[in-house]
C-alpha positions in Angstrom: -14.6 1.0 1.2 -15.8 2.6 4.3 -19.4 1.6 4.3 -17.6 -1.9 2.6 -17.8 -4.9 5.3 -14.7 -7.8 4.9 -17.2 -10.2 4.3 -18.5 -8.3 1.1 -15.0 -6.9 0.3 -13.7 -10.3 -0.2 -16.6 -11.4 -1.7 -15.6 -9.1 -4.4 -12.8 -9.9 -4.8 -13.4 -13.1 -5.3 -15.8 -12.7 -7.9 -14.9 -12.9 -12.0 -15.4 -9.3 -12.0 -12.1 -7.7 -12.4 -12.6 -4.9 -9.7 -11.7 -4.8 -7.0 -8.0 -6.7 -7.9 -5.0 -6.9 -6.8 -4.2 -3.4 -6.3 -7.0 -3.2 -4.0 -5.7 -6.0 -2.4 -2.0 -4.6 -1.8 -3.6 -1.1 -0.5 -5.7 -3.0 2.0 -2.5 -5.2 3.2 -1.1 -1.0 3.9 -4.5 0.0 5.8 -3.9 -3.7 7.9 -0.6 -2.6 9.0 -1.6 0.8 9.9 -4.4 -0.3 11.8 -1.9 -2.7 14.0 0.4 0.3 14.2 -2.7 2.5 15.8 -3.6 -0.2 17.8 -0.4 -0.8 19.8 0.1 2.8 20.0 -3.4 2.9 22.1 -2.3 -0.2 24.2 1.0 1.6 24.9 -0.3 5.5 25.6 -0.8 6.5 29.3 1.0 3.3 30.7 3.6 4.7 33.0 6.1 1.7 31.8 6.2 3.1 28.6 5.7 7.1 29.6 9.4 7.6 28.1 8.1 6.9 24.6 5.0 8.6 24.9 5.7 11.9 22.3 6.6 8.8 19.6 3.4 6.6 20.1 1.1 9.7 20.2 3.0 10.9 17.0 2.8 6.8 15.4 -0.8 6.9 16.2 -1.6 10.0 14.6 0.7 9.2 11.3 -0.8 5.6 11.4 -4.5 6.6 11.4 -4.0 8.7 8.4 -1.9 6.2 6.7 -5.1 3.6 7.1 -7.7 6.2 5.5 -5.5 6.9 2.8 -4.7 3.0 1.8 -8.3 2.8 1.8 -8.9 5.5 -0.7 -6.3 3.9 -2.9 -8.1 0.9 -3.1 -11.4 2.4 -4.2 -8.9 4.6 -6.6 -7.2 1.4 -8.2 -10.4 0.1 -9.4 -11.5 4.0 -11.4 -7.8 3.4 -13.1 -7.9 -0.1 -14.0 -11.5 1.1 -15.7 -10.4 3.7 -17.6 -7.7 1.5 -18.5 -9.8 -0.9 -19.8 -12.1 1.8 -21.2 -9.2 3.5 -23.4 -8.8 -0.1 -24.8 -12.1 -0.5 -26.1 -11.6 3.1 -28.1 -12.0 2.4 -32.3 -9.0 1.6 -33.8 -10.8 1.7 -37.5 -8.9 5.0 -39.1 -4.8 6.0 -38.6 -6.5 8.8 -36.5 -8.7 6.6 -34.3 -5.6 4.5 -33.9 -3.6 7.7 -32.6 -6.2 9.1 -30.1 -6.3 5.2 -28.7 -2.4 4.9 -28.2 -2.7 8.5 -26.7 -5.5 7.1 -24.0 -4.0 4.0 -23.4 -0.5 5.6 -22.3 -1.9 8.3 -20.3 -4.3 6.0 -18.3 -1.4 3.4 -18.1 0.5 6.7 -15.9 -2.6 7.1 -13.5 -2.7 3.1 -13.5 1.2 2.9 -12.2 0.4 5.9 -9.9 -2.5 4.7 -8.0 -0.1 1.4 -6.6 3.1 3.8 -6.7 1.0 5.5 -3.7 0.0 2.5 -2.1 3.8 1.5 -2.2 4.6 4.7 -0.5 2.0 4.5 2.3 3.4 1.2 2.6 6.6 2.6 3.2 5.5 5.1 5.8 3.8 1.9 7.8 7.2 0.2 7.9 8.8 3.6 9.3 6.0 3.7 11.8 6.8 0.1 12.6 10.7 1.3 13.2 9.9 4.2 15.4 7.8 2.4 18.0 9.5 -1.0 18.2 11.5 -0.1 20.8 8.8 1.5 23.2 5.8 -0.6 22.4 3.7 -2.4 25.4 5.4 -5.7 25.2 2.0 -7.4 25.3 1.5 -6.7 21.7 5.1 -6.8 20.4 3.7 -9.5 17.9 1.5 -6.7 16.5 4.3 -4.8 15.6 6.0 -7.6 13.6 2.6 -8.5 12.1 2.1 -5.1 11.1 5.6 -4.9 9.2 4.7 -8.0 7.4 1.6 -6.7 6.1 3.1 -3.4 4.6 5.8 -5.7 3.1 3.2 -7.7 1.7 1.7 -4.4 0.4 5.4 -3.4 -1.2 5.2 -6.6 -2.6 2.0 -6.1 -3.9 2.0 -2.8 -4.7 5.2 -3.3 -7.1 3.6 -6.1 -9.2 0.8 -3.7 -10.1 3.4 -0.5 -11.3 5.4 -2.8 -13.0 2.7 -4.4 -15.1 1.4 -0.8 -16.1 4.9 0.4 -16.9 5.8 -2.5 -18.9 3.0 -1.5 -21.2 4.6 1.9 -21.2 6.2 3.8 -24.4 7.4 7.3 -23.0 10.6 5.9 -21.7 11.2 8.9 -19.4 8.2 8.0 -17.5 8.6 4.7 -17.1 12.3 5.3 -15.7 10.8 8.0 -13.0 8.0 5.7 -12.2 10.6 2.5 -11.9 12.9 4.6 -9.9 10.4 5.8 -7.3 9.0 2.3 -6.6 12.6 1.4 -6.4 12.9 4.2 -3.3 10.1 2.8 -1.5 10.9 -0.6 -2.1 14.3 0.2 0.3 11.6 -0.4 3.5 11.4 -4.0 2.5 14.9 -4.7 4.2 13.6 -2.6 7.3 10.1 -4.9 7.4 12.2 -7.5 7.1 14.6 -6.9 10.5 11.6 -5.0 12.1 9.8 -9.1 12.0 13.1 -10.6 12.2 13.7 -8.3 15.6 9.9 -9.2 16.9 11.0 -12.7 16.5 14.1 -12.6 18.5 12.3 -10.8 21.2 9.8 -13.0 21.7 11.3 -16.3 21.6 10.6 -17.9 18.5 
C-alpha cells in the first residue's frame, strides 16, 4: 500500500480478482479518517485561538498518524488471510485424513481471517475517540473534517464487521467465535459516538 497510488488501488479493486476486497476497503475507510484527524490537528497547532487545546491536538496527531500506517498494513494483511483462506480450501479432501487436516486449515485460517478486520474495527474505534477528543478545540475552519472523519471510521466499523462476521459464521469452535463476536461487539459501541460526533459537526455548522 505505501508505494500503492488511489488510481491503481481502486483499479484493483475493481478488478475480478478477489484481492484487494472489502476488507481492504473497510481498513482504508480507518486510514481516511485518520488522515482527516492529523490533518485538522496540523491546521489547529500553534494557532493562539486554539493554544488551550494544544497538549490534545499534538497528542490526536501523534495517535492519528499511527492509526493511518496501521489501517494501511491491515489492508495489505486482509488480502495474505483471505489467500490462505482460499488456499486451505483447495487442500484434498480424497481420504477421512485429508478431510481432517482440511477442516483443521480451514478453521484456523478462518481465525486469522476474522482477526485481520477485528483490527481494522479497532483502529476504527480509536479514530472515532480521536474524533471525540478534538471536537471541541479544532480550528473551526475545518470542523467539517472532523465530522467527515467520524463518518469514515463508521464506515470502516461498518465495514470491518461484515468481514468478521462472514468468517465467524463459517466457524465451528464455538468459544472462538463467541470471543471474536463479543470483541467486535466492544468496538462496535463507537458507532453511536461517530454518529453524535457528525450529528454535533452538523449542528455547528449550520446544516
Amino acid at each position: 500500500m505505501d508505494d500503492e497510488t488511489l488510481a491503481g488501488f481502486l483499479t484493483d479493486l475493481a478488478s475480478p480478482a478477489p484481492t484487494p476486497g472489502g476488507g481492504a476497503a473497510a481498513a482504508l475507510h480507518a486510514a481516511l479518517g485518520a488522515a482527516l484527524v492529523s490533518m485538522v490537528c496540523n491546521l489547529t497547532v500553534g494557532k493562539p485561538r486554539y493554544s488551550a487545546h494544544e497538549a490534545t491536538m499534538r497528542s490526536a496527531r501523534a495517535d492519528a498518524d499511527s492509526a493511518r500506517v496501521e489501517a494501511l498494513a491491515l489492508a495489505e494483511a486482509d488480502a495474505r488471510a483471505f489467500s490462505v483462506v482460499t488456499d486451505a480450501y483447495k487442500l484434498p479432501k480424497g481420504t477421512d485424513a485429508e478431510r481432517a487436516e482440511r477442516s483443521r486449515a480451514i478453521q484456523t485460517a478462518l481465525i486469522g481471517a476474522a482477526e485481520v478486520p477485528l483490527r481494522t474495527a479497532a483502529v476504527a474505534a480509536e479514530v472515532v475517540r480521536l474524533c471525540a477528543a478534538i471536537l471541541d478545540g479544532a480550528n473551526v475552519n475545518v470542523l467539517s473534517d472532523v465530522g467527515v472523519a467520524a463518518a469514515s471510521a463508521r464506515a470502516a466499523l461498518d465495514s470491518a464487521a461484515i468481514n468478521v462476521r462472514v468468517n465467524t459464521a463459517a466457524m465451528t469452535d464455538p468459544g472462538i467465535r463467541d470471543a471474536t463476536t463479543t470483541a467486535l461487539a466492544d468496538h462496535l459501541t463507537s458507532v453511536a459516538t461517530a454518529d453524535g460526533i457528525v450529528r454535533t459537526v452538523g449542528e455547528r455548522i449550520g446544516s
